[in-house]
C-alpha positions in Angstrom: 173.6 108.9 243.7 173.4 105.3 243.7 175.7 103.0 245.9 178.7 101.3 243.6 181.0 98.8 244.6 184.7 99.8 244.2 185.7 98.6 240.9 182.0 100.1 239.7 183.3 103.6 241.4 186.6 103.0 239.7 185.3 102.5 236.3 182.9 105.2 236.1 185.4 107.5 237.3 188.4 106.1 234.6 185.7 106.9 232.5 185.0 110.1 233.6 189.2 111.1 233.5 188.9 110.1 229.6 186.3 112.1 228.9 188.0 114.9 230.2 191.3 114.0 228.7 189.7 113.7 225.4 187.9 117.1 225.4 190.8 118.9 226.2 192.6 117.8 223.6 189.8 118.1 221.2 189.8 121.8 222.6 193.3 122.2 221.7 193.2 121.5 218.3 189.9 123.8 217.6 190.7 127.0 216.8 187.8 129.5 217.5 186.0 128.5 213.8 186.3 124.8 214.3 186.3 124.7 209.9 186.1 120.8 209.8 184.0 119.9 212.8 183.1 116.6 211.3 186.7 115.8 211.6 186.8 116.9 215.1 183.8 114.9 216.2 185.1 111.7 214.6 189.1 112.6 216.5 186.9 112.6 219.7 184.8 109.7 219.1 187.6 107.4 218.4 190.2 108.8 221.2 187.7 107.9 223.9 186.6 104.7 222.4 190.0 104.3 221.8 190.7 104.8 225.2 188.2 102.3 226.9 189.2 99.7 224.8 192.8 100.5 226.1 190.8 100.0 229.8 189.3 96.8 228.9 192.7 95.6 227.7 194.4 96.6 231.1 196.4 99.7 230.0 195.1 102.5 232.1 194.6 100.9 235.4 196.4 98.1 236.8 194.2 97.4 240.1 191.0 97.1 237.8 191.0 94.4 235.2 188.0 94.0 233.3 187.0 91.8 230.3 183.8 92.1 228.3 182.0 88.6 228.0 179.7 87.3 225.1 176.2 86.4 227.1 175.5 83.1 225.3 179.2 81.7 224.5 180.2 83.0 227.4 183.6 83.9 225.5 185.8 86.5 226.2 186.0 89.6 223.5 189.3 89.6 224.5 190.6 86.5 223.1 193.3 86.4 221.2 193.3 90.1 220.6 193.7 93.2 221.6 190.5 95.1 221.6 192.2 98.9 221.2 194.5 97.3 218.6 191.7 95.9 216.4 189.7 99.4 217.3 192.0 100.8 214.7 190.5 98.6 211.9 186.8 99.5 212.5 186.6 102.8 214.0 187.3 105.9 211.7 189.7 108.4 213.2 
């Protein structure tokens, strides 16, 4: 395993806890047929992009704030939004 700083540790793990929280809760709605799995796949899909966005925006972890920065404006993605908030417009649940 490769050496990470803390925040680096602390991201990959937040990510790691939302992936977990979001197949268990995929798993609780399946029953044992899983009859629409297309409908299942998007419910997971946009619950854990759903929940990084929430990351990005500083909702799951106050001692790691992150932004996501365009390379050649060097603009935040964050500006004047939030990004789990607009996540709702473009991402099919």
């Amino acid at each position: 395993m490769r050496k990470l700083n803390p925040s680096q540790e602390m991201f990959f793990r937040t990510l790691h806890e939302i992936q977990e929280d979001v197949v268990q809760v995929a798993l609780s709605k399946c029953n044992c047929s899983c009859e629409n799995i297309e409908a299942l796949l998007y419910d997971v899909t946009y619950d854990t992009i759903f929940k990084i966005m929430e990351l990005i925006d500083g909702y799951s972890k106050d001692d790691l704030q992150l932004d996501v920065i365009e390379k050649d404006s060097k603009k935040s993605l964050k500006e004047n939004i939030q990004l789990h908030d607009a996540c709702v417009d473009f991402i099919k649940a």
